[in-house]
N, C-alpha and C positions, 0 to 999 in steps of 0.2 A: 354421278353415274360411274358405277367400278367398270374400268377396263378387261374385255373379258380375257383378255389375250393371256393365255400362259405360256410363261417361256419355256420351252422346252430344246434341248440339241436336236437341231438339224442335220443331220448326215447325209453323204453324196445322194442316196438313195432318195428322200425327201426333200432334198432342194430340186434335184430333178424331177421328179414327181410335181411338185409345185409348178417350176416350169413349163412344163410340159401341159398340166393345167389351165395355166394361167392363159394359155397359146387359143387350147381349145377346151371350154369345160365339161364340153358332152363326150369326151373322148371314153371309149369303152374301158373298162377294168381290165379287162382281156387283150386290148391293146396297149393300155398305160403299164402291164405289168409288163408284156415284151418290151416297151420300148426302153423301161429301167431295169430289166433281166432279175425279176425278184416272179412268184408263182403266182398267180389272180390272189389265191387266199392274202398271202403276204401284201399283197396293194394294198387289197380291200382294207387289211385292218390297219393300215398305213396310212391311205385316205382318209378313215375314219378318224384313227388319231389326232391327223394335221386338223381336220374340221373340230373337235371337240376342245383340240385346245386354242383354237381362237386363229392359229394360222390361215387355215381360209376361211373368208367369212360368209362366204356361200356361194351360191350358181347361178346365175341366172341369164336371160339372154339380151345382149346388145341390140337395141333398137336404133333403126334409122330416123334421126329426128322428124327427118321430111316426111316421111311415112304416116307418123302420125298431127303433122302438121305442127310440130313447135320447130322450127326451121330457123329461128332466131334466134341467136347466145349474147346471153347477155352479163357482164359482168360487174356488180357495184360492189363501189367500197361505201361503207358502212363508217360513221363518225357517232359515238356516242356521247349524248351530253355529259357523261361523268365515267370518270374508268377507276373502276369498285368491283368489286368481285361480286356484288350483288345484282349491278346496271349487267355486268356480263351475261351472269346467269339468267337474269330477268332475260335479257334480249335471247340468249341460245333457247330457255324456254318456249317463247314465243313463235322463232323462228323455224323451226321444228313441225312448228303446224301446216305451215305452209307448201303446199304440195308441188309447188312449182318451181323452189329452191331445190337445186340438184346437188349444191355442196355448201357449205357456210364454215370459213376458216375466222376465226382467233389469229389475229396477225400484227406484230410489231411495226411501227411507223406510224405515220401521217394521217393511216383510219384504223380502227378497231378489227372492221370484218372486211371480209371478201364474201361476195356471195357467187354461184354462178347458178343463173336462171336459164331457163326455155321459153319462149314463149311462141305465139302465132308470128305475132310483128310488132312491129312496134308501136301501133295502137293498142295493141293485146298490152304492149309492158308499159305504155303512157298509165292506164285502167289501174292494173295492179299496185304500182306504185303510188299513184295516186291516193288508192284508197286501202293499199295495206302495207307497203314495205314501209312509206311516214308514221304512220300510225303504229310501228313496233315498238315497242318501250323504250324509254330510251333515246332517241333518232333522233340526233341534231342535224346531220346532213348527210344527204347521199351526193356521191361521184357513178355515173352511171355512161359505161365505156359499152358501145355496141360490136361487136364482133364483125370483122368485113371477109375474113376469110381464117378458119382451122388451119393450121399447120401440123397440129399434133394433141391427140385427144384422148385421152383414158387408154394412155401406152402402158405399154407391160412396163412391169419395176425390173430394173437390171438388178440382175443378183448372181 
């Protein structure tokens, strides 16, 4: 899968803009341009810019887990029975499908993956595991660590 990201120079104007984004994504063009002192026109194609080349990767809106009843974080490391560029792909393939894995990292050490899931409780993630996270290509064993309290959760990037 090609990286869509294009590099492109960022200048003051665009990292703040980003910024400022990243804060609040519904912010108006007509406020985001005051606040970075460029014309609405000059935002808009500014924004436009940063979006097409891969800088932001879109909008959308922050849900409160509780809200919709996955109130449970759950984090497993992943051990695959062979590390091949093939078991990888296989397994990110498969992973992918799965709607209730919110991130799946590739990661140096002791297991293969990181996964971090949502679920209802921990019945809900007894169910899935059971009968879909073993079952991924691959899976010699999971490490499966329950979340007792968020400290800090899809922070903004310092830049």
């Amino acid at each position: 899968m090609k990286d869509s990201f294009t590099e492109i120079e960022l200048d003051r104007v665009d990292r703040r803009i980003l910024h400022l984004l990243q804060g609040d994504g519904r912010m108006a063009n007509a406020d985001l341009a005051e606040a970075v002192h460029v014309s609405p026109a000059t935002c808009h194609r500014r924004v436009r810019r940063l979006v097409e080349a891969g800088c932001i990767r879109g909008f959308r809106a922050e849900i409160e887990p509780r809200a919709v009843d996955r109130g449970t974080l759950v984090i497993v490391g992943v051990e695959l029975d062979r590390s091949t560029p093939e078991s990888f792909a296989d397994f990110a393939t498969a992973v992918r499908r799965l709607p209730f894995v919110l991130d799946c990292h590739l990661v140096a050490g002791d297991f293969d993956f990181f996964l971090k899931i949502r679920v209802r409780d921990i019945a809900d993630f007894n169910r899935l595991h059971g009968e879909l996270l073993i079952a991924l290509p691959g899976v010699r064993q999971t490490r499966t660590f329950f979340v007792m309290k968020e400290i800090i959760d899809a922070a903004a990037l310092d830049f």
